[in-house]
C-alpha positions as CSV (number, residue, x, y, z in Angstrom):
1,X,83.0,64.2,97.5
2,X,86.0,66.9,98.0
3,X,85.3,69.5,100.3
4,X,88.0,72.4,101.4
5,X,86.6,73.9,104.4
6,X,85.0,76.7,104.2
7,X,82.3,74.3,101.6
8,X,82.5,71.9,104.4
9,X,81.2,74.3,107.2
10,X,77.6,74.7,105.4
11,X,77.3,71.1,105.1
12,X,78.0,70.6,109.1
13,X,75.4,73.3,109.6
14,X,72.8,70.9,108.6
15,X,73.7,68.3,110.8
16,X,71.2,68.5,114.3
17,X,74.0,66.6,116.4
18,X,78.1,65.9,116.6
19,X,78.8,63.3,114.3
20,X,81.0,60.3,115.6
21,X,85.1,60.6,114.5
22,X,88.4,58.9,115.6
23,X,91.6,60.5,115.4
24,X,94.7,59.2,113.8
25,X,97.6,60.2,115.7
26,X,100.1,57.2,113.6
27,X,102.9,56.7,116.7
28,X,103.2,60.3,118.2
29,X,100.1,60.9,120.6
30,X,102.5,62.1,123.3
31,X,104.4,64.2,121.3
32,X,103.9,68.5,120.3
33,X,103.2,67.1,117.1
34,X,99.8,65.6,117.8
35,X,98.3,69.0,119.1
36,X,95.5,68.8,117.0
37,X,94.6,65.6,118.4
38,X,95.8,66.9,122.1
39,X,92.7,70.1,121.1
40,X,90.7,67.7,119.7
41,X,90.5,65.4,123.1
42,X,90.2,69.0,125.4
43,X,87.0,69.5,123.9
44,X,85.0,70.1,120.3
45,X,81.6,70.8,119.7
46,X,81.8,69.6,115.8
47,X,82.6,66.5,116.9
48,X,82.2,63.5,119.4
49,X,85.3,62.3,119.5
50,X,85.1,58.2,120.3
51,X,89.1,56.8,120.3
52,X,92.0,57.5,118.9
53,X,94.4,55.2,116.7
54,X,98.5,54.9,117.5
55,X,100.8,52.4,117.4
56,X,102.8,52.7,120.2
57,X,99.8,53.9,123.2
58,X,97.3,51.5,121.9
59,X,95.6,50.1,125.2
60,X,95.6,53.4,127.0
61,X,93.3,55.9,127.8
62,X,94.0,59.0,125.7
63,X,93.7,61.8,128.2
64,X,96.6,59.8,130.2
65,X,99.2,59.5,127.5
66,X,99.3,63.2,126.4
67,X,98.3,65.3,130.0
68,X,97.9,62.5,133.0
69,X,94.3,62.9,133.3
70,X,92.0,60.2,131.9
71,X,89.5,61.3,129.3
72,X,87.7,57.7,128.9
73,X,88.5,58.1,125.4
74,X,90.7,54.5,124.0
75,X,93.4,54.4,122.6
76,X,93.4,51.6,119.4
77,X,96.6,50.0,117.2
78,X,94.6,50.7,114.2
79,X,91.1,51.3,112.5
80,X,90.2,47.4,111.9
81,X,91.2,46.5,115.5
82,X,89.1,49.2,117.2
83,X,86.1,48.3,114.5
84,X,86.0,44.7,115.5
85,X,85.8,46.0,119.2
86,X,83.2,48.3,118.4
87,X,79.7,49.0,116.7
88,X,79.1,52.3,116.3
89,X,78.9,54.5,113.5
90,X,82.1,55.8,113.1
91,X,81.2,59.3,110.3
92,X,85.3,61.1,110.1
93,X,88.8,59.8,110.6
94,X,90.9,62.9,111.5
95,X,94.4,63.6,111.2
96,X,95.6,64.8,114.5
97,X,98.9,65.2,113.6
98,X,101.1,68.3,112.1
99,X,103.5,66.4,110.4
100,X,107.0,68.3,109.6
101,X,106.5,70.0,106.3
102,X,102.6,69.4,106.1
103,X,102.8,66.0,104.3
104,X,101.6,62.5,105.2
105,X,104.2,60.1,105.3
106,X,103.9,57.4,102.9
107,X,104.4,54.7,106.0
108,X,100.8,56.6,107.2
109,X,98.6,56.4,104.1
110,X,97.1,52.5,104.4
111,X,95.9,53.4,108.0
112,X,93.7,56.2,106.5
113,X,92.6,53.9,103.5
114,X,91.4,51.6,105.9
115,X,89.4,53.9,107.5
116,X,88.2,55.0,103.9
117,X,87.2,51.3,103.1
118,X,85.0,51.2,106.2
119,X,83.1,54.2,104.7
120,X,84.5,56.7,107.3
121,X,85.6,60.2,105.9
122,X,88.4,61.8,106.1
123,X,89.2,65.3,107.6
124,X,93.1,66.7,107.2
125,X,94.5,69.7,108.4
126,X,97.9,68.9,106.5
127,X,99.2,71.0,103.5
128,X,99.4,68.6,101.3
129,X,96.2,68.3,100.1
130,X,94.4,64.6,100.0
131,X,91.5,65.7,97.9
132,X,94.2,66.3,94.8
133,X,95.9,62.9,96.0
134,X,95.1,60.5,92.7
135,X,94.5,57.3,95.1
136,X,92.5,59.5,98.2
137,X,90.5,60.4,95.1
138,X,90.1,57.2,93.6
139,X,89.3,55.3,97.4
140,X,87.1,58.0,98.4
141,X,84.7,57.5,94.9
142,X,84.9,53.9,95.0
143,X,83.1,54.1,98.7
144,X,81.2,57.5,98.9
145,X,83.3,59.0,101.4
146,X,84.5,62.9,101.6
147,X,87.7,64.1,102.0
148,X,88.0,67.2,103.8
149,X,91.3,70.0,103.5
150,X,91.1,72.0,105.8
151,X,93.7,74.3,104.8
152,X,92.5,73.9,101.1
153,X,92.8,78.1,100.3
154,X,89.3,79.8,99.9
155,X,88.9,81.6,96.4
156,X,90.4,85.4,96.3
157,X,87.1,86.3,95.3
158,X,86.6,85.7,98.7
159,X,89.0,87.2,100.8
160,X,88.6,90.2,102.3
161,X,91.7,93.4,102.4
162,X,91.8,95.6,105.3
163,X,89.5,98.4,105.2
164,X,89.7,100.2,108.9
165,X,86.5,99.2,109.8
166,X,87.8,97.3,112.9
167,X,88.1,100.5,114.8
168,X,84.3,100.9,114.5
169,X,84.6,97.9,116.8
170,X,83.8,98.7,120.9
171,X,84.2,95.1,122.3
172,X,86.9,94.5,123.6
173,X,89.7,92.6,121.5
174,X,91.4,89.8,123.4
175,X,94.6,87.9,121.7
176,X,96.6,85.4,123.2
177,X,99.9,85.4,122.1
178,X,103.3,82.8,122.9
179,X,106.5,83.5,122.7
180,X,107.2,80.3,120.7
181,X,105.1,77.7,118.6
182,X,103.4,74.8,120.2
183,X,102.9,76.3,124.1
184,X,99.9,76.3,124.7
185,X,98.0,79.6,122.8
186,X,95.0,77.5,121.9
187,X,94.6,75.9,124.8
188,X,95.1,79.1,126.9
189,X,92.1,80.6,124.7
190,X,90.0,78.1,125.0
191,X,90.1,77.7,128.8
192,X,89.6,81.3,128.9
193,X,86.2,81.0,126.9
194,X,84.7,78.3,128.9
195,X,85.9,80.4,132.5
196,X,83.7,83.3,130.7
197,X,80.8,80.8,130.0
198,X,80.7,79.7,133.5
199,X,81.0,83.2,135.0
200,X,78.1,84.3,132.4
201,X,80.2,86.3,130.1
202,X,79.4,86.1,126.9
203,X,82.4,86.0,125.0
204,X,83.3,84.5,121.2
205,X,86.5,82.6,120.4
206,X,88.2,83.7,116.6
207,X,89.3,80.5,115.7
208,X,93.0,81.2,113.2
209,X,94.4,77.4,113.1
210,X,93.1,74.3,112.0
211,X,92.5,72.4,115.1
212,X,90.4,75.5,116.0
213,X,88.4,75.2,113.0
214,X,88.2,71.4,114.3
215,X,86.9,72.4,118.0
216,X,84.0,74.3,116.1
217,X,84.6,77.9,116.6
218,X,81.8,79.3,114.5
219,X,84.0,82.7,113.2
220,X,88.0,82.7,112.1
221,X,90.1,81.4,109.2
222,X,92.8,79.1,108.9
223,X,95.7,81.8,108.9
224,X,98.3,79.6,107.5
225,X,95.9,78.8,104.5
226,X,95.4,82.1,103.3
227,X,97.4,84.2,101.1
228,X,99.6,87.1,103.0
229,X,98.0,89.9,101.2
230,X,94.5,89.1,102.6
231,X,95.6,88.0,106.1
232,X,95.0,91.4,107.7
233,X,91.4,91.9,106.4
234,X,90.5,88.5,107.3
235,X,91.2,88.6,110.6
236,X,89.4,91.8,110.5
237,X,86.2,90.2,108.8
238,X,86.0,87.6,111.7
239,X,86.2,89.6,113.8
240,X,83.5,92.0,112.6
241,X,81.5,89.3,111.6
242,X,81.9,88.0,115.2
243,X,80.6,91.2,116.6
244,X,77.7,91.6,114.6
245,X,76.6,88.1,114.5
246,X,76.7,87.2,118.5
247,X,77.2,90.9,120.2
248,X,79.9,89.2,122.1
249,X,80.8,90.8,125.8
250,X,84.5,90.1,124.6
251,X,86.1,88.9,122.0
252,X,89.3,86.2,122.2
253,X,91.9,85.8,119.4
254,X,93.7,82.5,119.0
255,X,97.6,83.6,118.3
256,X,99.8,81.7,115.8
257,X,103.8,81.4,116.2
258,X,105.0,84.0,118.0
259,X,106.8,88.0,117.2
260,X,110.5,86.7,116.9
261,X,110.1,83.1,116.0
262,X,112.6,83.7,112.4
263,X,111.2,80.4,110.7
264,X,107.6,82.5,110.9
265,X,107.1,85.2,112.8
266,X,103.4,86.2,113.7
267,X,101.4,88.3,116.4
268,X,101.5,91.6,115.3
269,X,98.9,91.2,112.9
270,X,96.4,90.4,115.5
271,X,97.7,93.4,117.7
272,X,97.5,96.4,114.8
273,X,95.0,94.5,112.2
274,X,93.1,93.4,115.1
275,X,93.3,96.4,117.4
276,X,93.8,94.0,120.4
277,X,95.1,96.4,122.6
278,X,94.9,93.5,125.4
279,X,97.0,90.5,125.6
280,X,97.8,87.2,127.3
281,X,101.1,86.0,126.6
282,X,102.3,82.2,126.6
283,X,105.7,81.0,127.7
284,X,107.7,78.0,128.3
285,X,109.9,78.6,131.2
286,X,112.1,75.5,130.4
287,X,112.9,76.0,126.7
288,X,115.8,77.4,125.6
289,X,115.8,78.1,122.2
290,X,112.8,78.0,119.3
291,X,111.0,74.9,118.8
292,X,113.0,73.1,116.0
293,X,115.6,75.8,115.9
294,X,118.0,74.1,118.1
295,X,120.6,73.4,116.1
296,X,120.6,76.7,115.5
297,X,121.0,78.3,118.4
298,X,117.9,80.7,117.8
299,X,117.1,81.4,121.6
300,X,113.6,82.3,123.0
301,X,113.6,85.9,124.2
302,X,113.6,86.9,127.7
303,X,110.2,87.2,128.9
304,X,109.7,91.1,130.2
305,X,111.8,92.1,126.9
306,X,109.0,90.2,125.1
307,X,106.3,92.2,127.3
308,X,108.1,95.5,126.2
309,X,108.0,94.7,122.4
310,X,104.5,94.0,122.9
311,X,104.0,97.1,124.6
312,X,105.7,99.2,122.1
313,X,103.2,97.8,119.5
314,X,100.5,99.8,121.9
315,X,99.1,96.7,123.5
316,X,98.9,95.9,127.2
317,X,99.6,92.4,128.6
318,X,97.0,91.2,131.0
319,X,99.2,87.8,132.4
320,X,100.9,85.4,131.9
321,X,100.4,81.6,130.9
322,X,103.4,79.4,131.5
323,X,103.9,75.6,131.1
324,X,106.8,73.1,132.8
325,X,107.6,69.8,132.9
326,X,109.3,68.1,135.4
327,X,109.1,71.0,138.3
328,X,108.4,69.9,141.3
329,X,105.3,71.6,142.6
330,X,107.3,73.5,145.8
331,X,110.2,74.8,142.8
332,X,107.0,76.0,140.6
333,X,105.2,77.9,143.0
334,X,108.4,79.4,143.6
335,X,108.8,80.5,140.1
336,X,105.5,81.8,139.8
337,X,105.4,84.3,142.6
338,X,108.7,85.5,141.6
339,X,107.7,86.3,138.0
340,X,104.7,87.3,139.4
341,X,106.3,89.8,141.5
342,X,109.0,90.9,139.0
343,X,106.4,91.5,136.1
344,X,103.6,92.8,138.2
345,X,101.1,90.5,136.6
346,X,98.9,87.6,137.6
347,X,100.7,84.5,136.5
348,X,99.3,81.0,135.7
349,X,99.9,77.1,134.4
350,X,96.5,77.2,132.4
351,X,96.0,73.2,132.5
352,X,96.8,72.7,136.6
353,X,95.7,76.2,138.0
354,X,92.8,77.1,135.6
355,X,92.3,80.3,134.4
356,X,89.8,82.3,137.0
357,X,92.1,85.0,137.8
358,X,93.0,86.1,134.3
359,X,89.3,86.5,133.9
360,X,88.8,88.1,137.0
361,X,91.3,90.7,135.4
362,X,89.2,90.7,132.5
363,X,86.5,91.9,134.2
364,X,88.4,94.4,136.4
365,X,90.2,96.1,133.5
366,X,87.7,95.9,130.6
367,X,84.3,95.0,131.5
């Protein structure tokens, strides 16, 4: 069977517990490329994950490869070597990995017939679509496996155009926002819904991104997968639908891109279609120009001329995520307390300091 996955989402409904999956990362676990996978081993409640198969890390523990913190989750050369170390039912292969331009290199394919051989399913996030792929189609009949899109568009028929009705909305509106791709937005949402579950706020997470879709979010839409008309009223649908469904205390928006990235620029949708008049912002403090944009010279913007843009859109920031790499702890604490200071806002690494004071201020300011 094909699914895309908005069909698939009914069938998991069904299902009383996770289901077992691998994910298939090819050589680039440590790299911004696998953040699907890197979501995927943070946490999911679709899916248990069990190990993860890559060529290079094989014989490591995944958490210590991608964030130097082990997850007890192994890392295998390939799907017939962790199968004759294992018993288990193994029910989805994922694709962890955003390949550049959203399609699988040919050098990738056998790995994921394998799996298909050994009557695992497959679930992509790519753009190139595996379900229309003449020999994912002809493998996945031969064996009685599914192949899941996830960014296979939903019908038109089923997209929603902005109506207004978001300002009937009275929880408050959330949305993390980066100032570049691949820093951390996800991950700075997520951490901020489980700080709200331990604190015993009841707050909802709108899932806009595949891997979100993946970690099991039970309202959002895969942004990129949907037509640019209908983007607006679809955030707005999940977002109502999120209200009237759980009655959240607060609602969280996963961002996408960032408000001056040129190769896709993307945030103030989620600010004026969204109405989220509050915002935490993501930054890299050690990158210099756009992800991928290097050549180009296409330079990140300076972080309070960011907040001001923000701020002229009528939204407030709350704080400020940053993530480093190679800063000693001394120099980072350092560079904390001085943007702290300078910006007048609480200021965090999300992964080594948590997230308890941004929610503190999210209970200060809005609740």
């Amino acid at each position: 069977m094909t699914y895309q996955a908005w069909e698939f989402l009914k069938y998991l409904k069904e299902m009383i517990d996770k289901k077992n999956a691998i994910i298939y990362t090819h050589s680039l676990l440590a790299e911004n490329f696998a953040k699907t996978a890197h979501g995927l081993l943070r946490g999911t409640e679709r899916y248990n994950i069990v190990a993860v198969i890559d060529k290079i890390h094989f014989g490591k523990d995944a958490g210590n490869v991608f964030h130097n913190k082990k997850l007890n989750i192994p890392v295998y050369e390939t799907v017939e070597s962790f199968l004759n170390d294992n018993t288990q039912t193994i029910d989805f292969c994922i694709v962890g990995v955003a390949f550049p331009g959203g399609q699988l290199p040919d050098e990738c394919r056998d790995e994921l017939f394998s799996a298909m051989r050994n009557k695992i399913s497959i679930v992509s996030g790519l753009h190139q679509l595996l379900s229309e792929d003449k020999d994912f189609i002809k493998i996945s009949k031969k064996y009685s496996i599914d192949l899941i899109d996830i960014r296979k568009p939903r019908p038109t028929s089923e997209l929603h155009f902005w109506s207004g009705e978001i300002f009937d909305v009275k929880t408050p509106i959330i949305a993390v926002l980066g100032t570049d791709c691949a820093v951390g937005k996800r991950t700075l949402a997520r951490y901020l819904w489980k700080e709200c579950k331990k604190k015993e706020i009841h707050s909802e997470l709108i899932f806009t991104g595949q891997t979100g879709w993946l970690q099991g979010y039970p309202h959002g839409f895969i942004f990129d997968a949907t037509p640019n008309d209908f983007v607006s009223g679809e955030i707005e649908r999940a977002i109502i639908n999120c209200n009237k469904d759980s009655n959240p205390d607060l609602i969280f928006l996963e961002g996408q891109s960032s408000l001056r990235n040129p190769s896709g620029p993307c945030g103030s949708e989620f600010i004026l279609s969204g109405n989220a008049k509050n915002i935490f912002l993501v930054h890299p403090i050690e990158r210099e120009f756009f992800i991928d944009l290097e050549e180009k010279e296409c330079r990140l913007p300076n972080i309070q001329d960011e907040i001001k843009l923000i701020e002229a859109y009528g939204a407030n920031v709350l704080g400020l995520g940053i993530n480093y790499d190679g800063k000693s702890t001394n120099e980072f604490e350092k560079i904390k307390n001085q943007l702290s200071d300078n910006l007048s806002l609480p200021v965090l690494n999300p992964v080594q300091d948590g997230v308890s004071l941004f929610v503190d201020k999210i209970q200060k300011t809005l609740l």
